[in-house]
Structures are given as structure tokens and as C-alpha cells.
C-alpha positions as CSV (number, residue, x, y, z in Angstrom):
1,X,-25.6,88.5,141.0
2,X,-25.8,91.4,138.7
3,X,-25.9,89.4,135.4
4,X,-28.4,87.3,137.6
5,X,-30.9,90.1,137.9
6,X,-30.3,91.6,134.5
7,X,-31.0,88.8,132.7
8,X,-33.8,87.9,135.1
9,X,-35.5,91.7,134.4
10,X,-34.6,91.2,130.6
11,X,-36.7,88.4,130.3
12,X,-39.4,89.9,132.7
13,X,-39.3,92.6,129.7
14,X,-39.5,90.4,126.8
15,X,-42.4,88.8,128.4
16,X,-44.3,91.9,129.0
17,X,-43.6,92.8,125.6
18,X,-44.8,89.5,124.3
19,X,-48.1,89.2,126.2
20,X,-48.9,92.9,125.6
21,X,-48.5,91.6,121.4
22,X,-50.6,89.0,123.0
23,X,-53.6,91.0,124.1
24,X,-53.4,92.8,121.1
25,X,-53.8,89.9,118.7
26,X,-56.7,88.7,120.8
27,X,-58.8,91.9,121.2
28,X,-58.1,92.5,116.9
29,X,-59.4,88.8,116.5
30,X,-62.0,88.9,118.5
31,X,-63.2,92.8,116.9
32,X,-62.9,90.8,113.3
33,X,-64.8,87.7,114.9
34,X,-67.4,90.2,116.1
35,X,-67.6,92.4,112.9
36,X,-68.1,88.7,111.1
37,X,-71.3,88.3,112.6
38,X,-72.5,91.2,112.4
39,X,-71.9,91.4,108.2
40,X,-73.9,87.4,108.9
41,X,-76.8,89.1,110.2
42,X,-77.2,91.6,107.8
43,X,-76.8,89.2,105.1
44,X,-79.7,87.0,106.9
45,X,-81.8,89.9,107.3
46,X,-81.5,91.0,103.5
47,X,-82.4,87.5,102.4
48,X,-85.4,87.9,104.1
49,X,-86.2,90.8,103.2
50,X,-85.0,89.6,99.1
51,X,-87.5,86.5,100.0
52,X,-90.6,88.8,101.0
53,X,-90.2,91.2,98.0
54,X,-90.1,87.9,96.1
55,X,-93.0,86.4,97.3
56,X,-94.8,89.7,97.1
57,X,-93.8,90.1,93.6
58,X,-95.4,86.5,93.0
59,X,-98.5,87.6,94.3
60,X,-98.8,90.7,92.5
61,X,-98.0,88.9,89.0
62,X,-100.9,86.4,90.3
63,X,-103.6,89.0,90.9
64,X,-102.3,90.8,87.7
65,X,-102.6,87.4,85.2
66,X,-106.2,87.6,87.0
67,X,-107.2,90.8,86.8
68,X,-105.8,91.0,83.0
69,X,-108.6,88.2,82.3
70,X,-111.4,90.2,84.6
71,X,-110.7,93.4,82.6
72,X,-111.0,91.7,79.2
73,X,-114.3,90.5,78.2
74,X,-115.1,87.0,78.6
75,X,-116.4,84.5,76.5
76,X,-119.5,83.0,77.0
77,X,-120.0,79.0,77.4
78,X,-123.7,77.5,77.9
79,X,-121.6,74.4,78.8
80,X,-120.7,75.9,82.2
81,X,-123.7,77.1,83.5
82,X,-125.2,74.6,85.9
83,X,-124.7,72.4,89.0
84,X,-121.0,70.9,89.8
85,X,-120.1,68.7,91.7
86,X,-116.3,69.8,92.7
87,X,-113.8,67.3,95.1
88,X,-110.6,68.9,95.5
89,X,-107.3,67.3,97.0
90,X,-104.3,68.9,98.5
91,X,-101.4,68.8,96.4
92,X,-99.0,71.4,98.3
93,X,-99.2,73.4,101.3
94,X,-96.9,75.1,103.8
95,X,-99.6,76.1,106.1
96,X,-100.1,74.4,109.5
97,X,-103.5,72.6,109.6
98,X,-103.3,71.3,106.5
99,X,-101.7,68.6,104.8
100,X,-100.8,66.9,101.4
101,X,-103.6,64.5,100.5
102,X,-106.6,66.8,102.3
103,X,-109.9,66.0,99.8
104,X,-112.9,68.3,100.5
105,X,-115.9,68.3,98.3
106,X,-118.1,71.4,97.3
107,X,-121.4,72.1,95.1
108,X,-120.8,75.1,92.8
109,X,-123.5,76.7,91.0
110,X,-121.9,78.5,87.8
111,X,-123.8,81.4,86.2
112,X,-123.4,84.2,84.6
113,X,-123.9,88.3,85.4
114,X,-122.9,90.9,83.4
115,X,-120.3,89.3,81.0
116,X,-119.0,87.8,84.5
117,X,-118.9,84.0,85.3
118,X,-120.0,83.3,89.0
119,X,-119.6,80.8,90.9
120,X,-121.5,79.9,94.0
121,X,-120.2,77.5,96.1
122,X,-121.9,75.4,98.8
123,X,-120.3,73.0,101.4
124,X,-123.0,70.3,102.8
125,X,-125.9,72.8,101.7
126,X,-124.3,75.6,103.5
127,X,-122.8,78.5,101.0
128,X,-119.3,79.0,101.5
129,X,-118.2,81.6,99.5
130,X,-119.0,83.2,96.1
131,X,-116.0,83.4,93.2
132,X,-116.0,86.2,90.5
133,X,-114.1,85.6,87.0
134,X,-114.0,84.8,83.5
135,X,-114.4,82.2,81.0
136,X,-111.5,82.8,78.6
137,X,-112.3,80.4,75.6
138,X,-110.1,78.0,76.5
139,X,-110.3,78.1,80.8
140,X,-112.3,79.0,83.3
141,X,-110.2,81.4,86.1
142,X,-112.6,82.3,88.9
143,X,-110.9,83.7,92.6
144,X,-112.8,84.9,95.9
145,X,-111.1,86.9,98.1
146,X,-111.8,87.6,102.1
147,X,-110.5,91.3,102.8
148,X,-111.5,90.9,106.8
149,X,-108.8,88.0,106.8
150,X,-106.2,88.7,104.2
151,X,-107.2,85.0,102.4
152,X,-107.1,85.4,98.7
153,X,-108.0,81.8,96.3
154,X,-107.6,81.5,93.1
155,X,-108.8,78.9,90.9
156,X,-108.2,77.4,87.3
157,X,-110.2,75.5,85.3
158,X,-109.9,73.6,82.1
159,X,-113.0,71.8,80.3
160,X,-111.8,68.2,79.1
161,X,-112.0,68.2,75.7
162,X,-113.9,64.8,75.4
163,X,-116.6,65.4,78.0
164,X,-117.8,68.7,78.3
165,X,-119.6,67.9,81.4
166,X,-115.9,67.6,83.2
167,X,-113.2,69.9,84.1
168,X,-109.9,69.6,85.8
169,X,-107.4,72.4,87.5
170,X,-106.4,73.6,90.5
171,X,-106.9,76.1,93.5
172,X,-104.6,78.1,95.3
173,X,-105.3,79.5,98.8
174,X,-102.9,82.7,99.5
175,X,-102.6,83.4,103.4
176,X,-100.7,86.2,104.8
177,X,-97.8,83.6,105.8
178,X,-98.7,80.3,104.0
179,X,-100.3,78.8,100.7
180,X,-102.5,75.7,100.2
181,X,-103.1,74.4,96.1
182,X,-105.6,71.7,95.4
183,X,-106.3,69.5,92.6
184,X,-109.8,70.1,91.5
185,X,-112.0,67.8,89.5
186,X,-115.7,69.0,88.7
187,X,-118.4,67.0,87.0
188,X,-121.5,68.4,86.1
189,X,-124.5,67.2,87.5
């Protein structure tokens, strides 16, 4: 009966022994399964954060291009001054409300003030906003921007060389979150 019982406690030890390594290899999984996830949600979080200095970046080098043009003098063309008829299509968007194919149509009244092209825009006889820019020689690059909502648009325009009385570009609409571009074509009237 003796050998009975110690062989029965010796394996009642080697069990012990065994589940004990047991526990342990669990509990150091589960601490490397835990410090896994959290090294995954840093890395999320600094893509983010990589993604929003990126697209900040972008915007910055857009307003720049801009404001390089505004701060140079432009160059005057008789051509532009006068009534346009403008329909614009969406070509790209990632803002909710809009979508890919969207046409609106505008009147813009170009002048010029002080060296500066302006560009007053009217939707159905009602004015809708007012853009500042410059004629460059070659394009005209006009934006508008709304302070009270954070909405910034910038528009380029190119004269076709065989008609003077048409021009083709684009607009872009910079939201806090989002961006809209449109195809624009303008025809004098």
C-alpha cells in the first residue's frame, strides 16, 4: 500500500507542477496577446494622426500655390471681364450630400479692382458668393473662403486657346472633414 500512495502523491506532484507551468504559460500569453494590442492601437492612432498632418500639409501647399499668385501681380486680360455663364459637374467628393455627377449652374460677373480679378457669382439671380484672385497670363485662379463655417473653394481656370469666349477647369470645395471638385465650363455671354 505504501508504493500505492507514493506513487499516487508523486503523480499528484508532477501534476501540480505541470499545471502551475500551465498557468504560467497562459497568464505570459495572454500579457503578450494584451501588449499586442495595445502596440495595434498606437500604431492606428499614429496613422491618423500621420493622415491629418498630411492632409493639413495639402491644404497648406494649396492656399500657399494661391496665395503665391495673389501676392504677385496679375496680369490683366480684357477677355475676362464680362458675364459667364458657368455649369459645373461633380467629378470627386467624399462628403455626404453630394455625389459624383452633381451639375449646378452659376452666372459670374468677372471684373477687376485693384490689379485683382473678381468674380461675382449669382445662383438663379440670387448672389452666392464673391471670389478674389488673379489672372496669371496663362490661368485664371480665383477662391472664396467662408471663415464662419471653415469652407474654403478654390477654383482654376484655363481660357481655350481657340475661343476666347470659353474656359475650362475645376473647383475644389475644402470642408473641415470632406472635399467636393467640379468640372467647370464657362462661356461668355
Amino acid at each position: 500500500m505504501t508504493l500505492k500512495k507514493n506513487l499516487f502523491f508523486a503523480l499528484l506532484l508532477l501534476l501540480s507542477f505541470s499545471s502551475c507551468d500551465l498557468k504560467e504559460r497562459e497568464e505570459n500569453l495572454k500579457a503578450k496577446e494584451a501588449a499586442l494590442a495595445l502596440r495595434e492601437q498606437q500604431l492606428s492612432l499614429r496613422e491618423q494622426d500621420i493622415a491629418m498632418r498630411e492632409e493639413q500639409l495639402r491644404k497648406l501647399q494649396e492656399k500657399d500655390s494661391l496665395q503665391h499668385v495673389q501676392d504677385s501681380v496679375g496680369v490683366y486680360n480684357e477677355l475676362l471681364v464680362g458675364n459667364w455663364n458657368v455649369k459645373m459637374q461633380c467629378t470627386e467628393t467624399n462628403c455626404t450630400g453630394s455625389a459624383i455627377g452633381d451639375v449646378k449652374s452659376e452666372q459670374w460677373t468677372i471684373a477687376y479692382e485693384n490689379n485683382q480679378v473678381v468674380a461675382t457669382a449669382f445662383t438663379k439671380k440670387t448672389l452666392s458668393r464673391v471670389y478674389n484672385g488673379f489672372y496669371t497670363g496663362s490661368q485664371l485662379k480665383i477662391s472664396f473662403t467662408d471663415t464662419a463655417s471653415a469652407i474654403e473653394m478654390l477654383v482654376e481656370l484655363t481660357p481655350e486657346e481657340k475661343d476666347a469666349k470659353k474656359m475650362k477647369g475645376t473647383r475644389a470645395i475644402i470642408k473641415p472633414n470632406c472635399k467636393i471638385v467640379y468640372s467647370i465650363e464657362a462661356n461668355k455671354s
